[in-house]
C-alpha positions in Angstrom: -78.6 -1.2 -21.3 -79.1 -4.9 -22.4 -82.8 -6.0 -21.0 -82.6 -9.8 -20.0 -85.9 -9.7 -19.1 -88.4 -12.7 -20.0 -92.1 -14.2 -19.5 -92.7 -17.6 -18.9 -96.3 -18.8 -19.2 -97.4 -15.5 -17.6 -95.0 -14.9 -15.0 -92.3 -11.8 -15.4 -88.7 -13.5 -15.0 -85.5 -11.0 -14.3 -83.6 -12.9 -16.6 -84.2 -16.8 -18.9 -81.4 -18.2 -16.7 -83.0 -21.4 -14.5 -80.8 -23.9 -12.7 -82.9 -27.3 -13.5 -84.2 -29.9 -11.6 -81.7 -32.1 -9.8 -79.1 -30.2 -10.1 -79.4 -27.0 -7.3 -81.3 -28.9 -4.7 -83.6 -26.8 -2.8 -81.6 -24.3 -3.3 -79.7 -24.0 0.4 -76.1 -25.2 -0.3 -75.9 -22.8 -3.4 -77.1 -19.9 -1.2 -74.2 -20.2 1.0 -71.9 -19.0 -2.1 -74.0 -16.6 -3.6 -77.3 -14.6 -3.5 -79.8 -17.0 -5.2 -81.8 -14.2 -6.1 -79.7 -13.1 -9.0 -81.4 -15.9 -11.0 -84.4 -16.1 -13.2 -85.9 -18.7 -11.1 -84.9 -22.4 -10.3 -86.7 -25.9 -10.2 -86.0 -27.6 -7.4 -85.4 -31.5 -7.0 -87.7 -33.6 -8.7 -90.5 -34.8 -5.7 -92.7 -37.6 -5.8 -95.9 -38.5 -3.7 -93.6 -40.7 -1.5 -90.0 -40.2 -0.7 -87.3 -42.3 -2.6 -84.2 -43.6 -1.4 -83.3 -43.9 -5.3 -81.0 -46.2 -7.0 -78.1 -48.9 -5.7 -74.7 -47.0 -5.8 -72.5 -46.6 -7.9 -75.2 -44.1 -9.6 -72.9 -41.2 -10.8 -70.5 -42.5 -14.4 -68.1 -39.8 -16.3 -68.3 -39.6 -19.9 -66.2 -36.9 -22.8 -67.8 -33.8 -22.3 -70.5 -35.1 -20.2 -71.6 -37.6 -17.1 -74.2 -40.4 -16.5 -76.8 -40.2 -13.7 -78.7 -43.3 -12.4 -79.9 -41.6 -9.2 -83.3 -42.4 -9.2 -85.3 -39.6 -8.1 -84.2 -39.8 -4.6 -86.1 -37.1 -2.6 -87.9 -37.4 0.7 -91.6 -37.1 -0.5 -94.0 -34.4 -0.9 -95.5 -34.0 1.9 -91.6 -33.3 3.3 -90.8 -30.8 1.0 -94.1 -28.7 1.5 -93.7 -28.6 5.3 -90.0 -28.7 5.6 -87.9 -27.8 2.3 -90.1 -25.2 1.0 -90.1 -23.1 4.2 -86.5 -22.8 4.6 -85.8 -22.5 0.9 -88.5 -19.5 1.2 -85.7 -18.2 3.6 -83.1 -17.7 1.3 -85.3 -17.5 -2.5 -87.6 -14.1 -2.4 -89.1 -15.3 -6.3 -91.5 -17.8 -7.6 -89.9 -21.1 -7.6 -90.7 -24.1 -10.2 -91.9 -27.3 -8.6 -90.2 -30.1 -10.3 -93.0 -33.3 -10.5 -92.3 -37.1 -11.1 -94.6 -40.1 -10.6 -95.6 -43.6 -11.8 -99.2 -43.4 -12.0 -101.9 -40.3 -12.9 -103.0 -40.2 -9.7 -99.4 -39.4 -8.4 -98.8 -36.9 -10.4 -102.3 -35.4 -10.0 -101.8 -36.0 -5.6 -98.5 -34.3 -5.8 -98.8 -31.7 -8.5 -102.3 -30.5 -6.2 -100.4 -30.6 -3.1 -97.7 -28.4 -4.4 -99.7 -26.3 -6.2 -101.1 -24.8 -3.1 -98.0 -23.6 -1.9 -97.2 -19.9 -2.5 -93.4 -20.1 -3.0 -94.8 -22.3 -6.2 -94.8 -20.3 -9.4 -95.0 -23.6 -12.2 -95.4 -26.8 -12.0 -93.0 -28.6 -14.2 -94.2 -32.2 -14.8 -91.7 -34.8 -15.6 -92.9 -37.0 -17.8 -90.2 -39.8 -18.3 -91.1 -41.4 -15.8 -91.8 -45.1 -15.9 -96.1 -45.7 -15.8 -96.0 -48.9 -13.1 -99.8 -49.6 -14.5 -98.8 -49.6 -18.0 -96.1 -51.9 -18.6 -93.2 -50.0 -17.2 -92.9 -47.3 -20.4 -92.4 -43.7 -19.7 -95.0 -41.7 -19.9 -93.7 -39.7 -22.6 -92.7 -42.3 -24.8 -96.1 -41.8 -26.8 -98.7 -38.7 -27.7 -101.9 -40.3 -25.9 -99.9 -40.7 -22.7 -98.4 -37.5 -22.5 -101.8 -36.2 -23.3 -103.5 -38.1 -20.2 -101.0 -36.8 -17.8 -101.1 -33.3 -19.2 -104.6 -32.9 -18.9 -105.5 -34.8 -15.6 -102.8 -32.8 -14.0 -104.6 -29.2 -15.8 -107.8 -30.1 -14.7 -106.1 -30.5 -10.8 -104.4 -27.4 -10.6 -104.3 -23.7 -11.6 -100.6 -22.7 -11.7 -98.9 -23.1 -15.1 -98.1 -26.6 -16.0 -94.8 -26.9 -18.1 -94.6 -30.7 -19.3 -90.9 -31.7 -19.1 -90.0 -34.2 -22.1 -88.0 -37.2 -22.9 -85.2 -37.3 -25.4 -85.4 -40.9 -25.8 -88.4 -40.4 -28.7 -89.1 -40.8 -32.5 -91.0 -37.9 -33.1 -90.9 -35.4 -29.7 -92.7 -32.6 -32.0 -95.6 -34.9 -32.4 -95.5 -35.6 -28.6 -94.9 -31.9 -27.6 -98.0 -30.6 -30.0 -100.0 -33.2 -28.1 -99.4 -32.0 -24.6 -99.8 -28.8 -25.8 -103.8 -29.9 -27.3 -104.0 -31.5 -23.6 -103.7 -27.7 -22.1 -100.1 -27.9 -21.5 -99.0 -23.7 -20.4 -95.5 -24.6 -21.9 -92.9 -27.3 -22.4 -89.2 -27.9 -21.2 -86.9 -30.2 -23.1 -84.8 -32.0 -23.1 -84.2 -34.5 -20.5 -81.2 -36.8 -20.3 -80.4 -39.3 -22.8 -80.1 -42.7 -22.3 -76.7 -44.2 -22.1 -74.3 -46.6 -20.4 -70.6 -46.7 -19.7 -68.9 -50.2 -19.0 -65.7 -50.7 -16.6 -62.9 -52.0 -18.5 -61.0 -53.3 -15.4 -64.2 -55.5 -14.3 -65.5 -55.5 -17.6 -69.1 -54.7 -16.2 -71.2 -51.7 -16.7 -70.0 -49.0 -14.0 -73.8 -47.9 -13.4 -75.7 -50.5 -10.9 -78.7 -49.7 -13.0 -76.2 -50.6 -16.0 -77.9 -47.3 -17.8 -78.2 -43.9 -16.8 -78.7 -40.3 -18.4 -76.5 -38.3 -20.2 -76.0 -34.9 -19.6 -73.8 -32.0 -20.3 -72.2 -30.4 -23.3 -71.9 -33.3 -25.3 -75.7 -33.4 -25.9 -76.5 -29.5 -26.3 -76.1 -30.2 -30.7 -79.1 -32.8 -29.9 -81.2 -30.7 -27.4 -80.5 -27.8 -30.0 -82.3 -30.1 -32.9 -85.2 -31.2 -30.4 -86.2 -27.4 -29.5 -86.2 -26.2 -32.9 -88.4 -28.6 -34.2 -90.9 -28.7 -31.2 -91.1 -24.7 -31.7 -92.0 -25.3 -34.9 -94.8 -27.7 -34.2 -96.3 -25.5 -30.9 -97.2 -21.8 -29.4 -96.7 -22.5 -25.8 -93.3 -20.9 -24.2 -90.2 -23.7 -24.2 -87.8 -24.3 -21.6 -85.0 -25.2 -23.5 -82.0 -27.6 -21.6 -79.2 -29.9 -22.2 -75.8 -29.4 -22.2 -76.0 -25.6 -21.4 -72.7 -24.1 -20.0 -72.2 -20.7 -21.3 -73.9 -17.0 -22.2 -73.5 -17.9 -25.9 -75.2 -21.1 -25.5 -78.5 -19.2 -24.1 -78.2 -17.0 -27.0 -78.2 -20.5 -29.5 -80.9 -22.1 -27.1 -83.3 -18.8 -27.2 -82.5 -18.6 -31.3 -83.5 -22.1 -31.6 -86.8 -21.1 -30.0 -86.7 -21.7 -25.8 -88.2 -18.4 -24.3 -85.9 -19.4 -20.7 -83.4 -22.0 -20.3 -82.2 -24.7 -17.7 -78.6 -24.9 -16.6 -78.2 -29.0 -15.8 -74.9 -30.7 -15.7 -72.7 -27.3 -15.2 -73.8 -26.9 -12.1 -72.0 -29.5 -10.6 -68.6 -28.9 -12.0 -69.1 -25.3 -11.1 -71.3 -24.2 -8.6 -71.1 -20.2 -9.9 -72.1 -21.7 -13.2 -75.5 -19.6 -13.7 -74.0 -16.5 -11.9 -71.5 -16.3 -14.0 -73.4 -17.3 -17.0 -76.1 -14.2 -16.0 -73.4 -12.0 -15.8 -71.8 -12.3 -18.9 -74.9 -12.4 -20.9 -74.9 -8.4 -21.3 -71.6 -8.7 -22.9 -72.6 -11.5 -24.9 -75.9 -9.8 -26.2 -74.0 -6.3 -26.7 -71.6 -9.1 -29.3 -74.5 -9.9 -31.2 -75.9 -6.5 -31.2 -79.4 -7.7 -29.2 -80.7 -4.9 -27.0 -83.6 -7.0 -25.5 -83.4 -11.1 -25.1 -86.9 -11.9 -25.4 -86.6 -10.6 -28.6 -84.6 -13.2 -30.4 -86.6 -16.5 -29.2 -87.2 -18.5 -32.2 -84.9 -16.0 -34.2 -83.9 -18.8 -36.0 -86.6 -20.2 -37.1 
């Protein structure tokens, strides 16, 4: 019998499969079509200190293979979620779930990563770091080692749940970024976020996106999300979430081989809402292909 079983920084997971951040809510709608339960574990919608309205509309573009997102980080605040989204998503989720965290100074991250890391439905704090820094010009976070490293460790030294930094795409060197979170006390990484893009309306000749750029994500950019966890497993020895473009059984099997120890299901989860059901269930057929009797086994296979 094919054992999907998996640890992530410590915690036992049923299975690597994790709808990501943005993309499943706080889990309610999704409920309503299946049992939640059947997944690894999900990260809900990225929270900030104080809620967000998010971007001007239009925020959503279609691309080949792929859509653009300028929505901002819209989400009604921390305080919100841990008195009134956690407790009903507690209703319907019976696991640990991951707390998705954005913010545009330290001491927002550090406010909200504390606040949510008192909450028992929290299992890991994952700490988005593209995030523009408001007192330092604007530039994400995680454009550089010495910033990621500043969040990294002010949010370690605030909390004692496992911190997974989330990085950006949009980087030079990520491996050299990664290693440094990782010196900072990071508990594990997830990567990658969206890519920076822009599509451009040939009818108004303007770019669709009020925010004139957006992310990428979907299949088109699982190849470059492929490249980016492979060479951050080989430059670290903290667990990877690995993510980007993710939309099938065989595609956790590549993501695990390139090194991730779980994965995050992004984009497919909007054209399908079954997307990580189904993806669960087929992966003991896709394992039994490959001849792998437990999937832990294989993470950085390919290395």
């Amino acid at each position: 019998m094919a054992d999907l079983s998996v640890n992530l920084c410590g915690i036992e997971l049923s299975n690597p499969v994790i709808p990501a951040s943005g993309t499943f809510g706080y889990g309610h709608e999704f409920a309503e079509l299946y049992d939640i339960n059947i997944l690894g574990t999900f990260s809900f919608k990225g929270t900030t200190r104080e809620p967000r309205l998010g971007n001007p509309t239009p925020r959503i573009a279609e691309a080949s293979s792929g859509m653009l997102n300028s929505v901002g980080l819209q989400n009604p605040g921390v305080e919100k979620v841990v008195s009134e989204e956690l407790p009903k998503m507690k209703k319907v989720f019976h696991k640990k779930v991951m707390a998705n965290v954005s913010g545009f100074s330290i001491d927002d991250y550090v406010y909200t990563c504390r606040r949510l890391d008192e909450c028992d439905e929290v299992g890991w704090l994952e700490v988005n770091i593209s995030c523009p820094n408001v007192h330092g010009g604007g530039m994400s976070f995680g454009t550089s080692p010495e910033s990621a490293a500043e969040v990294t460790s002010a949010v370690k030294k605030a909390v004692k749940k496992p911190v997974i930094i989330k990085l950006s795409p949009n980087v030079t060197d990520i491996a050299s970024i990664a290693k440094a979170c990782e010196d900072a006390g990071a508990d594990g990484l997830s990567l990658i976020n969206t890519l920076l893009a822009m599509r451009i309306d040939l009818r108004t000749k303007k770019p669709i996106l009020k925010n004139v750029t957006g992310g990428l994500s979907g299949p088109a950019i699982f190849p470059v999300a492929l490249r980016m966890v492979y060479q951050t497993a080989k430059a670290v020895n903290i667990p990877i979430v690995g993510m980007g473009g993710i939309s099938s059984a065989e595609d956790v099997i590549e993501m695990m081989l390139a090194g991730a120890a779980a994965v995050e299901v992004g984009a497919e989860n909007l054209v399908n809402p079954y997307a990580c059901k189904d993806i669960i269930e087929d992966l003991p057929r896709v394992m039994k292909k490959y001849g792998i009797e437990k999937l832990s086994d294989i993470t950085g296979g390919a290395i």
